[in-house]
C-alpha positions in Angstrom: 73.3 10.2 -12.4 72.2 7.8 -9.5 68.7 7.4 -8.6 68.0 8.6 -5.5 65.0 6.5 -3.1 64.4 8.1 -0.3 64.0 5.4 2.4 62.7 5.2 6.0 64.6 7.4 8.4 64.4 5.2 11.0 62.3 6.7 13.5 59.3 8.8 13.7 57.6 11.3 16.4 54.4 12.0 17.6 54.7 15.6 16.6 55.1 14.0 13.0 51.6 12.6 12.7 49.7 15.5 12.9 48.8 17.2 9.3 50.6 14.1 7.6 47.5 12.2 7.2 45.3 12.3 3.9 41.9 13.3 5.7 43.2 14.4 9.6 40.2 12.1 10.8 41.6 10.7 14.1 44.7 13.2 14.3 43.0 14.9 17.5 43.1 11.5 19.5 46.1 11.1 21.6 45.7 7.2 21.4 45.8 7.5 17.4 48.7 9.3 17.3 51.1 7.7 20.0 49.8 4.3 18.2 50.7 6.0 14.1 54.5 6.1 15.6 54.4 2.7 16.9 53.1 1.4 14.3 54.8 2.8 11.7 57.9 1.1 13.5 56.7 -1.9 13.7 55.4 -2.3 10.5 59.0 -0.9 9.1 60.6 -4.0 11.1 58.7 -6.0 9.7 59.1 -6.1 6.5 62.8 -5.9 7.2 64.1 -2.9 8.5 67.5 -2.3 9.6 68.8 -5.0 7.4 67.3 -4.2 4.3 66.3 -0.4 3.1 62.5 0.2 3.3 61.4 2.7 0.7 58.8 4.6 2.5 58.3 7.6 4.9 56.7 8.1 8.1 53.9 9.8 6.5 53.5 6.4 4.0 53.0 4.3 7.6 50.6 7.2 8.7 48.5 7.1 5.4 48.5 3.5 5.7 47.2 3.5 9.2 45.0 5.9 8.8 43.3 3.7 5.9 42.9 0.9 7.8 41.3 2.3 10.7 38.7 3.6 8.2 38.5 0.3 6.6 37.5 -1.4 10.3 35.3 1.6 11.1 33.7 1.2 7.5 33.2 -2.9 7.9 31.4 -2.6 11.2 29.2 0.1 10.3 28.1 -1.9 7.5 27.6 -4.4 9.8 25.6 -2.6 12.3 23.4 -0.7 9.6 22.5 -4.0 7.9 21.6 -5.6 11.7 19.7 -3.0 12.6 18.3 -1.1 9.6 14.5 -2.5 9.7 14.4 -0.7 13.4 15.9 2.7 12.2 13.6 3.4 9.6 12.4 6.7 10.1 14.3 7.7 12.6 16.1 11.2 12.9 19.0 11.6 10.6 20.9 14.1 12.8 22.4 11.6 15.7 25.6 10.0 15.4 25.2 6.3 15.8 28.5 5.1 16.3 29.2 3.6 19.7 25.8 3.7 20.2 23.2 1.0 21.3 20.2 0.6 18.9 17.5 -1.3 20.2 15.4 -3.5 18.1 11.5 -2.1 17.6 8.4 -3.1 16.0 8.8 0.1 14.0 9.8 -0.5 10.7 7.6 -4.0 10.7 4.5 -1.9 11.7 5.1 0.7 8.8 5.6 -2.5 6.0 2.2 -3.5 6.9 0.6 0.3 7.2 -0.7 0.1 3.5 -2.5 -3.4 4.9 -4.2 -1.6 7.0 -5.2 1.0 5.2 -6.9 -1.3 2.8 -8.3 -3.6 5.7 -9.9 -0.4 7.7 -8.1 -0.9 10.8 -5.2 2.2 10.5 -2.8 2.7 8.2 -1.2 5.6 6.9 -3.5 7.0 4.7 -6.4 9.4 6.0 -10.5 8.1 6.2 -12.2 11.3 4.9 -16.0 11.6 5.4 -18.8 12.3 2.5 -22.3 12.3 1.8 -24.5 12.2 -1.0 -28.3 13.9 -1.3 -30.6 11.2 -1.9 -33.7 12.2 -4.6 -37.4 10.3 -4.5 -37.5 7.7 -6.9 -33.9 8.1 -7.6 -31.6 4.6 -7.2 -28.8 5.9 -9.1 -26.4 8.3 -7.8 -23.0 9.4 -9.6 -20.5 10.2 -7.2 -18.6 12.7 -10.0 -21.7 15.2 -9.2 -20.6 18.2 -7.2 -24.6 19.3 -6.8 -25.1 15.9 -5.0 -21.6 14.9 -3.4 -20.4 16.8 -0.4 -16.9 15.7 0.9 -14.2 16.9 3.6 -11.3 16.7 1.4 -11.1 17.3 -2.3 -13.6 17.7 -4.8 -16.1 15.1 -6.6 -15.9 15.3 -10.2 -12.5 16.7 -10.0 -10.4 14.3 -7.3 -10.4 10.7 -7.9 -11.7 9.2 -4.0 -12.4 5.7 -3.0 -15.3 4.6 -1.0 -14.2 2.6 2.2 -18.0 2.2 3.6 -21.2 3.0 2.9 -23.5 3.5 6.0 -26.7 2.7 4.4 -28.6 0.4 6.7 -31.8 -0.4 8.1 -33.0 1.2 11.5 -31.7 -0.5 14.8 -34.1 -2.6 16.1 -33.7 -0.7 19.6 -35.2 2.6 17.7 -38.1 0.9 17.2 -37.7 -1.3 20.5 -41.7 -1.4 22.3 -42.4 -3.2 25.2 -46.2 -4.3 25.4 -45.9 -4.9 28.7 -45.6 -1.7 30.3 -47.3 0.8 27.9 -46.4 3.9 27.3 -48.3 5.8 30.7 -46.2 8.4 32.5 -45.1 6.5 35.3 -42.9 4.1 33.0 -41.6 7.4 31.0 -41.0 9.3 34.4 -39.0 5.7 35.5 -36.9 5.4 31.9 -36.1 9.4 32.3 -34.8 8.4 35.8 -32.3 6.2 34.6 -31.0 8.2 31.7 -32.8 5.7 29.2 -35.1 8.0 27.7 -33.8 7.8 24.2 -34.3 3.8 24.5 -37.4 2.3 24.8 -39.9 2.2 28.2 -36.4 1.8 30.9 -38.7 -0.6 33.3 -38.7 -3.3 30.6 -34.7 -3.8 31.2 -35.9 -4.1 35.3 -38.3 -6.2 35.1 -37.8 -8.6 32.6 -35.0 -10.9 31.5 -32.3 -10.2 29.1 -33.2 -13.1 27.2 -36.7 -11.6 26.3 -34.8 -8.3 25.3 -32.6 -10.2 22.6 -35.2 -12.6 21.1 -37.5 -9.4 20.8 -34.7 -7.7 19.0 -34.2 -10.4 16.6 -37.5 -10.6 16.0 -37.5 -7.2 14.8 -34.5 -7.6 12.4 -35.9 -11.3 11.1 -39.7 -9.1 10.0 -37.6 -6.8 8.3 -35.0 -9.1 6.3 -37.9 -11.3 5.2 -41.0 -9.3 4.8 -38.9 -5.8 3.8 -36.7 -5.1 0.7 -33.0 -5.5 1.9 -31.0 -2.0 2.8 -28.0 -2.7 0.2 -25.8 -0.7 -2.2 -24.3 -1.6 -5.3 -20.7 0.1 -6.0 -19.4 -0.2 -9.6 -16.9 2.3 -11.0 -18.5 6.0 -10.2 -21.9 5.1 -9.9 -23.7 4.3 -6.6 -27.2 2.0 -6.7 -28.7 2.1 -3.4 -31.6 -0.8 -2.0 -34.7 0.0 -1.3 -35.7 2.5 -3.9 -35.9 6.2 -1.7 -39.6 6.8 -1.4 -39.6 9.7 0.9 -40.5 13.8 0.5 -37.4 14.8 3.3 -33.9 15.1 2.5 -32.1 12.3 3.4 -28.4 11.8 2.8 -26.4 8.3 2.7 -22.8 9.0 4.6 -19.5 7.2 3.8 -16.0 7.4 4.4 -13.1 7.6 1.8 -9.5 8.1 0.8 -8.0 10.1 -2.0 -6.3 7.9 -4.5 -3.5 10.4 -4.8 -2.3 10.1 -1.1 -2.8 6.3 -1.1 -0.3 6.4 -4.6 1.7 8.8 -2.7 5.3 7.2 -1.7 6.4 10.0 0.1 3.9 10.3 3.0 7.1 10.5 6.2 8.9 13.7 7.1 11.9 14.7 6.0 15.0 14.5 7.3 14.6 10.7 8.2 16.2 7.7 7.6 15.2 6.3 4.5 18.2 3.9 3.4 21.6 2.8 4.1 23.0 6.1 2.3 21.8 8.3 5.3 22.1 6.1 8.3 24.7 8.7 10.8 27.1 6.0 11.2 30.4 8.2 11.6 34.4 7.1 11.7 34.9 5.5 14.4 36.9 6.7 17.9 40.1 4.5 17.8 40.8 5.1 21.6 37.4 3.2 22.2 38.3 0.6 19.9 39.3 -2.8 21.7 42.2 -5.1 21.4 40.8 -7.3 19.6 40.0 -4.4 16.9 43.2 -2.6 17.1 45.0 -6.2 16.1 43.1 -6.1 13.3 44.3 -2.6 12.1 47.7 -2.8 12.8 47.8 -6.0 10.4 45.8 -4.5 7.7 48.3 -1.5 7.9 50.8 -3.5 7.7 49.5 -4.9 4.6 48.7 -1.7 2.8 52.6 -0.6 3.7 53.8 -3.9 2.1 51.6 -3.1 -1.0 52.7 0.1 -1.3 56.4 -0.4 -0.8 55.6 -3.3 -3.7 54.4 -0.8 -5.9 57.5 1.3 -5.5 60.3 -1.4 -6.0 58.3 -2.3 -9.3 59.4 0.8 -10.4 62.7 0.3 -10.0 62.9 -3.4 -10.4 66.5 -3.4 -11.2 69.3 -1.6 -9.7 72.6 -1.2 -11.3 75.7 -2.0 -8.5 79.4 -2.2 -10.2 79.6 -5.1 -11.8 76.4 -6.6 -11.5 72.4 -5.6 -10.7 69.8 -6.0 -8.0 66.5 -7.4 -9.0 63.9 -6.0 -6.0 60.8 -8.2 -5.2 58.2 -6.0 -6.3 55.7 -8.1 -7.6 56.3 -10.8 -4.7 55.0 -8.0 -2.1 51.7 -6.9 -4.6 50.8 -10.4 -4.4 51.5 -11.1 -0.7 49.8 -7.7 0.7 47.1 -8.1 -1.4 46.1 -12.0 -0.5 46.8 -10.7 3.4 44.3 -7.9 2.6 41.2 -10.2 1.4 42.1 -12.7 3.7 42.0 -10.0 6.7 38.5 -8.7 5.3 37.2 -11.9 4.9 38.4 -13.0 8.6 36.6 -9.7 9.7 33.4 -10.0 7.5 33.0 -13.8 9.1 33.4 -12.3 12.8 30.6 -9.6 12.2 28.3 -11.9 10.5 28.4 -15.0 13.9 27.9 -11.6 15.6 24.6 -10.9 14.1 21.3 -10.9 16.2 19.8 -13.6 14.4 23.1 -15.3 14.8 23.4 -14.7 18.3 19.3 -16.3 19.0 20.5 -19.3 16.9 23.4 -19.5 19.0 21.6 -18.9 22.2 18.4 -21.8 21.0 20.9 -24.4 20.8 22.3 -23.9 23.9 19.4 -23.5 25.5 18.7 -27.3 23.8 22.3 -28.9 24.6 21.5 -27.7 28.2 18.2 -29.2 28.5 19.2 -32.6 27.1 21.7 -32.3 29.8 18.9 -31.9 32.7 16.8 -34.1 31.5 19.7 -37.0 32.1 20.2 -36.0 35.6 17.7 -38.7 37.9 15.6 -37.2 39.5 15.0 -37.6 43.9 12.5 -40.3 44.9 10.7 -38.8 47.9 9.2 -41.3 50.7 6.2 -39.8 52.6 
């Protein structure tokens, strides 16, 4: 019984294309499927139709098409995610991107460098909480694990582990204890300092009437008496346990403030919202629209369709590498198609990955820094006017 190969008809129809591609993913463009039945032709006349028998369908050429439109739309995303990735961190996963224009940010640089921040004091992404702890007379030693003696905003000592950022144990300002000899204390000089709002500074007349020099060397000289003659304000942090300088000599309740983190939310990796982007697995880049694909693009496709048709028309003749005719047999080139489709295939890939990557926008300031270079060189040869005055 003879083998029958069903072989192209010939022809094909737009009403053909829809339903007979694997996935349906561009069968609603009119521009896809007007350009599935041209180039299912084409691609049958190519590889030798009418003179030879081609062993595929219209829906083969479809499928093929259909791939390599995917494959494009798949190497430019790629492409565009890998440009543009550092500025979409964190962005909403719910937009399409395709076809649309990211512009570079700061955003994803800034958020690197949040955790430096956080460790330097100046923002970050970790909160400052705020605590105290109840100094006792005669007490230097303070652990910060005591819940009778340790008040904080967020968590509990003893039971979360925290991290003191600062310590606000200093001396006095000098302007506290700021006293102008000059003036006294009588009520005219008070009635004068309430007048301008300065009655929680010192006598107000002494910034009037004398200069601001005399202000800061009387200031210093208040801080120089009291680092040299006076034990140093200072703390000593080691593990849990606080040492405070001088020793507390007082009867009233004093507390030393500081600010803190939690070590749990600085360890915590997962401090952005959901439903972000967080790697090149969720970034919405979505098939591509073939009717807003260029020339230049649909060249490429049409090629690497052709190449998947010759593959798979390869594969099928290697099935039935020999015919038997009357008298003698036909050996079909199988193998010679496998091996041509598939070099046209890596060769088309590679041709397409080397486009995207001179594309790039590093590639693109190179680009445009050596021009800007090869055009100065070229100014600075032109002579320049002589004026005569």
């Amino acid at each position: 019984m003879a083998v029958k190969i069903p072989i192209w008809p010939g022809s094909a129809s737009c009403a053909d294309v829809s339903g007979n591609t694997p996935f349906g993913l561009y069968d609603s463009d009119i521009t896809f499927v007007s350009a599935s039945v041209n180039t299912a032709d084409w691609s049958a006349k190519r590889l030798g139709y009418p003179l030879t028998d081609i062993e595929l369908q219209n829906v083969n050429f479809f499928t093929c098409f259909e791939e390599a439109i995917s494959e494009y739309g798949a190497q430019v995303n790629t492409y565009n995610i890998r440009d543009n990735l550092l500025s979409l961190y964190g962005a909403e996963t719910g937009s399409n991107l395709t076809g649309q224009k990211v512009s570079p940010n700061f955003g994803g640089l800034i958020e690197l460098a949040e955790d430096y921040g956080t460790e330097a004091g100046s923002g970050g992404n970790v909160t400052y909480y705020t605590g105290s702890v109840t100094l006792t007379t005669k007490q230097q030693i303070y652990d910060l694990t005591d819940a009778s003696i340790v008040t904080l905003e967020s968590g509990t000592a003893g039971t979360d582990l925290i991290e003191l950022k600062r310590v606000f144990h200093e001396a006095p300002p000098a302007l506290a204890r700021y006293f102008d000899p000059f003036i006294g204390t009588g009520l005219g000089a008070a009635g004068m300092m309430d007048q301008f709002s300065w009655g929680n500074y010192s006598p107000g007349v002494s910034f009037m009437m004398m200069p601001m020099y005399a202000d800061v060397l009387r200031l210093q000289a208040i801080e120089f008496n009291d680092q040299i003659r006076k034990s140093a304000y200072s703390f000593e942090l080691v593990n849990d346990r606080l040492k405070i300088f001088p020793l507390p000599d007082t009867s009233i309740t004093e507390k030393i403030h500081f600010t803190y983190i939690l070590k749990d939310e600085r360890s915590n990796p997962l401090k952005g919202a959901t439903g972000r982007i967080s790697d090149f697995s969720n970034v919405p880049y979505e098939n591509v629209i073939y009717s807003n694909i260029n020339a230049v693009g649909k060249q490429w496709i049409r090629r690497y369709a052709l190449a998947l048709a010759k593959e798979m028309l390869g594969y099928i003749r290697g099935k039935y590498s020999a015919l038997p005719i009357p008298n003698a047999e036909i050996t079909l080139n199988g193998a010679d198609l496998i091996a041509a489709a598939q070099t046209e295939k890596e060769g088309l890939i590679t041709e397409l990955k080397e486009t995207l990557d001179t594309m790039s926008r590093q590639a693109q300031l190179e680009r445009k820094s050596a021009e800007a270079t090869s055009m100065q060189e070229q100014f600075n040869k032109i002579p320049l006017k002589i004026y005569i005055g």
